[in-house]
C-alpha positions in Angstrom: -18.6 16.5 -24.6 -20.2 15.4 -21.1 -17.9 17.0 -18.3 -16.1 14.8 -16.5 -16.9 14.8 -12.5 -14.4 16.0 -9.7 -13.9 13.0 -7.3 -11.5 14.9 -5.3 -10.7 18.6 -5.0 -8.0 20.2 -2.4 -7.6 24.0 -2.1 -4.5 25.4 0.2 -3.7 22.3 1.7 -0.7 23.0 4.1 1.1 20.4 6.5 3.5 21.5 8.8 5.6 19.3 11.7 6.7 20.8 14.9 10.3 20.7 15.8 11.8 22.2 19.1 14.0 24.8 18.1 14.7 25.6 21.5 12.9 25.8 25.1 10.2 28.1 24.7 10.7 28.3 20.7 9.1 25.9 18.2 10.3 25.4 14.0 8.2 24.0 11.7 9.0 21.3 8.8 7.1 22.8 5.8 6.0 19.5 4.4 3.2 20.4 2.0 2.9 23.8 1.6 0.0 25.2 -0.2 -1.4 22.2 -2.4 -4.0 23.1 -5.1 -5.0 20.2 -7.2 -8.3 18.1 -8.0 -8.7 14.2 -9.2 -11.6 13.2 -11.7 -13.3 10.4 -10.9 -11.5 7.1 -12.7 -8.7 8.5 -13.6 -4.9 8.2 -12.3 -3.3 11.2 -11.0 0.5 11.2 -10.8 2.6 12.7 -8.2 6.6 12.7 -8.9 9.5 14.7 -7.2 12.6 14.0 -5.7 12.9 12.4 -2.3 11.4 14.5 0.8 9.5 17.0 -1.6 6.2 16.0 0.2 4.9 13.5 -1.8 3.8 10.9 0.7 2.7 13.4 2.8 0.5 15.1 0.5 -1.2 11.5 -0.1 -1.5 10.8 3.7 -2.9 14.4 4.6 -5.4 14.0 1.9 -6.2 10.6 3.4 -6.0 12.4 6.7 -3.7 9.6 8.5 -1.7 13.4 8.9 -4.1 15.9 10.0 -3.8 18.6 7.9 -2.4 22.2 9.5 -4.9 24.2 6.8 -6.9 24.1 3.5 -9.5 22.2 2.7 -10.3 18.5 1.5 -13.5 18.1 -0.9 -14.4 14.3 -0.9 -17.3 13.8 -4.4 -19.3 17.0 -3.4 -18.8 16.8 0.8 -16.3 19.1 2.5 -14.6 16.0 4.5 -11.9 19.3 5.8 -11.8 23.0 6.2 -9.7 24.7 8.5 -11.6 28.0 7.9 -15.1 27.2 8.6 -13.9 24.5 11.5 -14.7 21.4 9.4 -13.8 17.7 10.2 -16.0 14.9 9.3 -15.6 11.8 11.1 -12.8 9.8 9.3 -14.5 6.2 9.6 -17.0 6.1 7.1 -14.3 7.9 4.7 -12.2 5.1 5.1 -13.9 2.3 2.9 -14.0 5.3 0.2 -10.3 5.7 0.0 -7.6 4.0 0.6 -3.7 3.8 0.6 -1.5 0.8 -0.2 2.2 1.7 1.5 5.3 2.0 -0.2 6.7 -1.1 2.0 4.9 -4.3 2.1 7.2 -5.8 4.5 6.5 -3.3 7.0 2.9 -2.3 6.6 2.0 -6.1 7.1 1.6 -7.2 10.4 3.9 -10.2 10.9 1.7 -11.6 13.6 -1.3 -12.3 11.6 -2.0 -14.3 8.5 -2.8 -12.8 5.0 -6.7 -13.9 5.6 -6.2 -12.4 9.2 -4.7 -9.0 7.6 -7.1 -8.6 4.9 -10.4 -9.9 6.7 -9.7 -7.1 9.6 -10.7 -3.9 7.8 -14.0 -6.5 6.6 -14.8 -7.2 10.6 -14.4 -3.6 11.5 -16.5 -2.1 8.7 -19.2 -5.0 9.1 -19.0 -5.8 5.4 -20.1 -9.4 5.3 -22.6 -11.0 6.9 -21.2 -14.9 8.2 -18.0 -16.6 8.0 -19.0 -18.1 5.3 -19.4 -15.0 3.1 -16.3 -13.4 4.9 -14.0 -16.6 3.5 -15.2 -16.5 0.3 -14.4 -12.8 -0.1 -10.8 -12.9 0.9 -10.6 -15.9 -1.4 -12.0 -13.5 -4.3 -9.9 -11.2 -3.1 -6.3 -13.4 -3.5 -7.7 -14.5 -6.8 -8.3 -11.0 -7.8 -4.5 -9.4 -6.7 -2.9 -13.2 -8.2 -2.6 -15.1 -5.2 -4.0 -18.7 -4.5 -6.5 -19.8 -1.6 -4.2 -21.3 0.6 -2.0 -18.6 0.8 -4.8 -17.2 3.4 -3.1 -19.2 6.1 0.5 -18.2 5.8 2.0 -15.2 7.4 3.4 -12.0 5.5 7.0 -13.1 5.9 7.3 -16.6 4.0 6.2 -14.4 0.6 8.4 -12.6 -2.0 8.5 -8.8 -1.9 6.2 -8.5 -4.9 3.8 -11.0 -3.4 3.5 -8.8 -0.1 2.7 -6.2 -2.3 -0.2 -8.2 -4.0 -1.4 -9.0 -0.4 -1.4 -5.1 0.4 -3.2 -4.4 -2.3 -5.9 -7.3 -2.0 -6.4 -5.3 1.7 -6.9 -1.8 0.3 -9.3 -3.6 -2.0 -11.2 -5.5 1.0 -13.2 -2.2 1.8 -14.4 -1.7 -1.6 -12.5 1.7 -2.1 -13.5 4.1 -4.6 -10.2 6.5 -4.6 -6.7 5.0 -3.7 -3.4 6.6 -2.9 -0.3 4.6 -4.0 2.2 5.9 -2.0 5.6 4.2 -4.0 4.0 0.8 -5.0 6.7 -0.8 -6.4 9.8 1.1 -5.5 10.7 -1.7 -3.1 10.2 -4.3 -5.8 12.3 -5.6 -8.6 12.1 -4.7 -12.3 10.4 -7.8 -13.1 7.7 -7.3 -10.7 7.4 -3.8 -11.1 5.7 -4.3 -14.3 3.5 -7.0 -13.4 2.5 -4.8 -10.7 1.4 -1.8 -12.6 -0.2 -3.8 -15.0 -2.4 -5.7 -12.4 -3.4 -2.5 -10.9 -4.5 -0.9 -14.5 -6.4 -3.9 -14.3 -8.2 -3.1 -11.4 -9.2 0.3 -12.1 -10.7 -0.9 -15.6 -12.5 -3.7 -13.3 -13.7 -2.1 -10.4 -14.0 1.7 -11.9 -10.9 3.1 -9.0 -9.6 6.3 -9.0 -5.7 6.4 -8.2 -3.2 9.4 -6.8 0.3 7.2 -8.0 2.9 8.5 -6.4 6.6 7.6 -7.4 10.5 8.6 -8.3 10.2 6.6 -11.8 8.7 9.4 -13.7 8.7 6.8 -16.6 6.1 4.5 -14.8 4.3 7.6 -13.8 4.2 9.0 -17.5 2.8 5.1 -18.9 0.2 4.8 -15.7 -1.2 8.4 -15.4 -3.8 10.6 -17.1 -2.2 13.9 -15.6 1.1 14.3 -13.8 1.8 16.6 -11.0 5.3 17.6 -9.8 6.2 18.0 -6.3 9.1 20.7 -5.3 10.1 21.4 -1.5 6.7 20.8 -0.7 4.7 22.5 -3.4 3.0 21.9 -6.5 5.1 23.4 -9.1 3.5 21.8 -12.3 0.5 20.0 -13.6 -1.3 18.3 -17.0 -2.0 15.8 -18.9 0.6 13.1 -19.1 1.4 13.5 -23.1 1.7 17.3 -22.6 3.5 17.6 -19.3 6.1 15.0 -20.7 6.5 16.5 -24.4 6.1 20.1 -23.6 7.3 21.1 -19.9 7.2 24.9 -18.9 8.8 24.7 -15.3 12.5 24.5 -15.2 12.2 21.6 -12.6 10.2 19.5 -14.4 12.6 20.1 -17.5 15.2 18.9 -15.4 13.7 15.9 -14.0 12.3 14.7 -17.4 16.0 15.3 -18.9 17.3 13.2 -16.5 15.7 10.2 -17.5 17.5 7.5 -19.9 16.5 7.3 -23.5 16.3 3.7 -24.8 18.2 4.1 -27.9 22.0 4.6 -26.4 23.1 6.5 -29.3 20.4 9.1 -29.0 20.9 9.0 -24.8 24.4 10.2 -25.2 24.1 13.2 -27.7 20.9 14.5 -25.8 21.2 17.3 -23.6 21.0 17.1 -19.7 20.0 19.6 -17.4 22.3 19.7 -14.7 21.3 21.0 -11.1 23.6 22.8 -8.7 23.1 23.1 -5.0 21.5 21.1 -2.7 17.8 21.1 -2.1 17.0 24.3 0.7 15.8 22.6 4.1 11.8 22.6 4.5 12.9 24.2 7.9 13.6 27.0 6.7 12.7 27.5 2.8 13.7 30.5 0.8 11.8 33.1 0.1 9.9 33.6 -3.4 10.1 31.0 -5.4 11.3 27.8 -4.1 13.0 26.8 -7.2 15.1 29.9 -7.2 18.4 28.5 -5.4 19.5 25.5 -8.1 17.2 27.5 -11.4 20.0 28.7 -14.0 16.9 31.2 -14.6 16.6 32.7 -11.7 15.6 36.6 -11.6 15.1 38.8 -8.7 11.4 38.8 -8.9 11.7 34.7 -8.5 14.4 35.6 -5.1 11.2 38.0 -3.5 7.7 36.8 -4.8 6.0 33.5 -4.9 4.7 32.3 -8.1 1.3 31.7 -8.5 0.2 28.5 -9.4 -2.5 29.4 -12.2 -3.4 27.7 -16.0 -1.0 28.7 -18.9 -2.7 26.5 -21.7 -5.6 24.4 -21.3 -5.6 21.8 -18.4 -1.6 22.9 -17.8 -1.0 24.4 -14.8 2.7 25.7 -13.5 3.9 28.3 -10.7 6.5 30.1 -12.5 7.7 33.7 -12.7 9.0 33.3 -16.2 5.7 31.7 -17.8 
């Protein structure tokens, strides 16, 4: 069997916020904390965990819209970051390879400009086409390709539906010819009907245009029908990863047993005999995390090694990856 090829690897990757704690005294937010995780090339990696866990930050870090506080960023062979050996490449020329399409269309588009305006600017910047000409007839592909129609190049972001500002997103992140994209929450800001219309669309695309995709969402249904591999996020941390079948049929972490017993069953007789995993606590502040393993506060597990040491995040089984004391 031919190996498949890494498009994107990060070791350690840490992002941290500083927040005054006093006069002279500075806290940090512990947003992503220690990332190890790696993308092949056309496949679509999924990112779920419960709101603040890091998510979106670990996309925009890796993107580098956040720079990151350590680790290291591997971009198809080329170190693009590495805190150790004082690596940064220029982000620019990174930017037609990857791209991001933001969680809300409504205010990620500029409301001043038309959609031909706010899709042709990342063409003018990066020099892409040649004449006017060649520039109009790309943005037309373009709002054939995402579903749209010609004319809709001259209206402005705010006379379209919520699901058709997405489509207009997505046509922009697809104006630079990308090779890797980060979803941050495509379609949690859309209805149920668009949702799938959305995902679909996009599935297309990747088959089309051979895209790579880091999906990141609450839904951990659409992630499980979209994704090769899942990862979940915890207080800023990787706690789990593999394949989408496997992570979803046979969990190991306790969080991700949680999370995946939390979602509704379609048969309603089944969804009210099944057994439900039920979290106390709160989650712990990123300010001031606890010590060993995150998980420790709200896991029904919980032993004293978990309350003092960090789990190492390491391979249990082929391809399935977890950071757990118990394992």
């Amino acid at each position: 069997m031919e190996e498949r090829k890494k498009l994107l690897e990060v070791e350690h990757l840490k992002k941290y916020f500083p927040v005054k704690a006093g006069l002279f005294k500075k806290n940090y937010i512990q947003a992503v904390d220690d990332v190890n995780l790696f993308i092949y090339k056309g496949e679509t990696l999924g990112i779920v965990g419960e709101s603040g866990c890091g998510k979106s930050t670990l996309g925009r870090t890796i993107l580098r819209l956040y720079e990151p506080t350590d680790g290291k960023i591997v971009y198809d062979g080329v170190t693009l970051y590495d805190k150790d050996a004082k690596i940064a490449v220029e982000r620019k020329p990174y930017c037609r390879k990857m791209q991001l399409i933001f969680q809300d269309p409504s205010a990620s588009l500029d409301p001043r400009m038309t959609v031909g305006e706010i899709i042709g600017e990342a063409i003018d910047i990066h020099g892409i086409c040649k004449d006017k000409n060649e520039r109009r007839d790309m943005i037309n592909g373009l709002l054939d390709r995402v579903g749209l129609n010609t004319e809709h190049s001259n209206r402005f972001p705010h006379e379209f539906s919520g699901g058709q500002q997405q489509r207009i997103g997505i046509a922009r992140a697809l104006a630079v010819q990308p090779e890797f994209i980060v979803c941050d929450e495509p379609i949690s800001a859309l209805d149920v009907s668009i949702q799938s219309q959305v995902v679909n669309m996009m599935e297309d695309l990747q088959q089309e245009l051979g895209l790579t995709y880091m999906f990141i969402a609450h839904d951990i249904s659409v992630v499980r029908h979209i994704s090769n591999r899942i990862g979940v996020m915890y207080l800023g941390a990787l706690v789990e990863l593999a394949e989408s079948y496997e992570l979803c049929n046979h969990p190991i972490h306790p969080y991700t047993q949680t999370l995946l017993s939390a979602v509704p069953l379609p048969d309603p007789e089944k969804n009210k005999t099944r057994h439900r995993i039920l979290l106390e606590g709160d989650i712990p502040s990123p300010l001031n995390p606890p010590k060993g393993c995150r998980f420790h506060t709200r896991c029904p597990y919980a032993t004293d090694k978990c309350r003092e040491a960090t789990p190492e995040f390491k391979e249990h089984a082929p391809g399935h990856y977890a950071a757990c004391h118990l394992l």
